[in-house]
N, C-alpha and C positions, 0 to 999 in steps of 0.2 A: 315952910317946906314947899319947894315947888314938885308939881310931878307932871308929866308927860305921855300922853299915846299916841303912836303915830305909826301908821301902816307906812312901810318905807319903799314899798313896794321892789326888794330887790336891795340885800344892805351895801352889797359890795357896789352896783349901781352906782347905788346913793352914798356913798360912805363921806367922800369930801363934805356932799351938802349935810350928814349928818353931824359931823368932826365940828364943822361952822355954826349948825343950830347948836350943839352945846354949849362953844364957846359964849354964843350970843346973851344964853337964858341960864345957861350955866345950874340947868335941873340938876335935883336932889336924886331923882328917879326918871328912868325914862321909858316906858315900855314900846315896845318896837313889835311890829306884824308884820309878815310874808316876807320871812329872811333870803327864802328861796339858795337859801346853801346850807350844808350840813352844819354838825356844830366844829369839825374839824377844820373850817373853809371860814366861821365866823374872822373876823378880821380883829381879833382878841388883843392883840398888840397893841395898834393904831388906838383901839379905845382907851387902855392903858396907859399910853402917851395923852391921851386929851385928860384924861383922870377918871374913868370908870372901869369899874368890876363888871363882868356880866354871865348872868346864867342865863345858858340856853338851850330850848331845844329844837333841832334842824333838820331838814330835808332836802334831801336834793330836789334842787327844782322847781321844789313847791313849799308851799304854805313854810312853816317854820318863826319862832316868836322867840325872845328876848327879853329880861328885865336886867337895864344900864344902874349901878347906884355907886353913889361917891364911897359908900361903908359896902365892908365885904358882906354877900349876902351869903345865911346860913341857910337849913334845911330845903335846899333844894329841890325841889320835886318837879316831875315830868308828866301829862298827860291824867286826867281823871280820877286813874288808881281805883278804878272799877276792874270788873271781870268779863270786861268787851277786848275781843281785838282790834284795835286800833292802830293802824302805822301811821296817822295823819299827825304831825307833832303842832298840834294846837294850841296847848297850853303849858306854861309853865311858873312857879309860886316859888317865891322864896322870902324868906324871912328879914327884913332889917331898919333900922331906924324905928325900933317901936310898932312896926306894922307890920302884917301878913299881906303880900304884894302877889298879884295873879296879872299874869299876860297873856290873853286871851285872841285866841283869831276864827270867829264861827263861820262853819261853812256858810258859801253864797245859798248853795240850793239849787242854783240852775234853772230848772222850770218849775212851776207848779206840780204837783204829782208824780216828778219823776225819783227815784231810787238815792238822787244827791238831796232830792228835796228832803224826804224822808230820814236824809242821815242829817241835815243839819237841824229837823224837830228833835231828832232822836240826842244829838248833841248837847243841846239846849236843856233836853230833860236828866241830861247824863250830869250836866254841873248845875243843876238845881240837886239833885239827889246827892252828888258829891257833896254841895253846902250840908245839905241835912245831915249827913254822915259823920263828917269830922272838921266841921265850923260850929259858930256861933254867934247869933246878933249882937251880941253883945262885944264880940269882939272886935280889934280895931285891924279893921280888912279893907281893901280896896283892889277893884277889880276892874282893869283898862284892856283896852282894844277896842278892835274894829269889828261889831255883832250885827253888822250884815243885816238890821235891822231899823226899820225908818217906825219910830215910834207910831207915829200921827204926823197930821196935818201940818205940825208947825213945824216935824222936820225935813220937809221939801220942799223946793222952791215950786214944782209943778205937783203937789200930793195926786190930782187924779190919774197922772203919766204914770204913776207905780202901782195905787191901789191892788193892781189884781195880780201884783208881781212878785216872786219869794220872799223882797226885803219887807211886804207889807199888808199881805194876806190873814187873815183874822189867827189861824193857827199860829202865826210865827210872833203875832203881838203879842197873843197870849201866852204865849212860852215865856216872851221875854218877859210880860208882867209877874208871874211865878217866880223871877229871880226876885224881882222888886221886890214882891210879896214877903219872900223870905226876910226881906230886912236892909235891904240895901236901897242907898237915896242916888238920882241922877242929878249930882250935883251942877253937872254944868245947867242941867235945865233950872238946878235950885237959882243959880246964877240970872238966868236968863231964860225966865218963865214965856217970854212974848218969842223963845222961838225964832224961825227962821234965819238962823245962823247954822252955815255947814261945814265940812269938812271933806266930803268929797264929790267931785266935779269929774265928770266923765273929758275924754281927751279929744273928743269927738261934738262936732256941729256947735264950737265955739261956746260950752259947756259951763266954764271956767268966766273967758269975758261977758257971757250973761246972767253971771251967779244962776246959773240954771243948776244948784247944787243939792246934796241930801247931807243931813248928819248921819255918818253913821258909826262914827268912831266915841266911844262913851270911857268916864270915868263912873264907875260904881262903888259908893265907898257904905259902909255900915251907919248906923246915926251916932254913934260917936267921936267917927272921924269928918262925918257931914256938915258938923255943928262947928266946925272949926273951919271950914272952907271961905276964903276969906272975896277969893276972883276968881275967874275962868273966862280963856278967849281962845280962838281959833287962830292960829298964827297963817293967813291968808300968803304971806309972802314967802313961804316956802312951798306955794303951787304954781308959784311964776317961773317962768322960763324961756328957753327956745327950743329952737330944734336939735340943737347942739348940745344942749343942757338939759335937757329933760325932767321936769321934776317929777314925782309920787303924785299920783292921782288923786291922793289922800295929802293932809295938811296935819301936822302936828296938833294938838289939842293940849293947852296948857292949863293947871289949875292949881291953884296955892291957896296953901293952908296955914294957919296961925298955929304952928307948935312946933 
């Protein structure tokens, strides 16, 4: 089984180059970030035609996530399912192929101490509490997107350029570690423990041609879907482009499993 995350940043944008990466790798699962259209504007058809089902949930404009799979997915769910108001559509799970499937987009943060920062810890604590609530380690869950978070050292080409930056300030690690904690493995790291492979490349001061990049796009699977993970690599050439073409700032992240 192959599975996929990939901030697409903009799907209609991106849509051709997304239609071309399926054909290419032909995922079982594809989860997608920052649709930046509603779910009536998703382009449901087109994916249809390439051969995917998708549940989504969308925004105008902004932020907005996706999960693409060849089997129809069932129990659909939107957002947290806490007792927060939330209009940000962040996450979405649904059920298929054996798995409970989550597509995840965590807030940036903005600055250090300001009121977005504060909502993307608060976020972080809302889907750790979600797991606690109505998950289970032992069950076979995997949770992709783009978590705005630069684990460590080995996920950055320049770590001390971020250090004191929302992706990488001691609060935002430790949030993320609490997910970990909970029960879930970062397979791609399981992959490639040495690190220093990214996913995304800023568009700015030749970013991209200096692999001046960060991971920050993760698959997070439980340890009994972890034990089965077979490869994982960053598909680098769907961040190439022109100026004509534009690709996602971000790069698809791909990972396959033996089952």
């Amino acid at each position: 089984m192959r599975i996929v995350t990939w901030n697409v940043n903009s799907v209609r944008t991106r849509l051709q180059r997304l239609v071309n990466f399926l054909d290419r790798h032909q995922p079982d699962i594809c989860c997608l970030q920052e649709l930046k259209c509603t779910a009536e504007q998703f382009p449901y058809d087109v994916l249809e035609r390439a051969g995917y089902h998708a549940a989504v949930a969308g925004q105008k404009t902004y932020n907005g996530v996706a999960i693409l799979s060849r089997t129809f997915p069932d129990d659909i769910r939107r957002g947290l399912g806490d007792d927060t108001d939330d209009p940000q559509a962040r996450l979405v799970a649904a059920h298929m192929d054996g798995l409970r499937v989550m597509s995840i987009y965590v807030p940036n943060g903005a600055t250090v101490g300001s009121e977005t920062f504060s909502y993307k810890l608060d976020w972080l604590g809302r889907l750790r509490a979600m797991l606690d609530a109505h998950h289970d380690p032992g069950e076979r869950l995997v949770i992709c997107g783009d978590t705005n978070v630069i684990r460590d050292g080995a996920d950055a080409e320049n770590p001390a350029a971020w250090a004191e930056t929302v992706l990488a300030v001691p609060p935002v690690r430790e949030a993320f570690d609490r997910l970990l904690d909970w029960g879930l493995v970062d397979v791609f790291r399981q992959q490639h423990p040495g690190g220093h492979l990214y996913s995304w490349w800023d568009y700015r001061n030749l970013g991209f041609p200096r692999n001046d990049g960060l991971r920050l796009d993760h698959v997070l699977a439980t340890q009994t879907v972890a034990a089965d993970c077979s490869a994982a690599f960053a598909d680098r050439d769907e961040r190439k482009g022109t100026t004509d073409d534009k690709p996602s700032d971000h790069c698809p992240v791909v990972v396959d499993f033996d089952m």
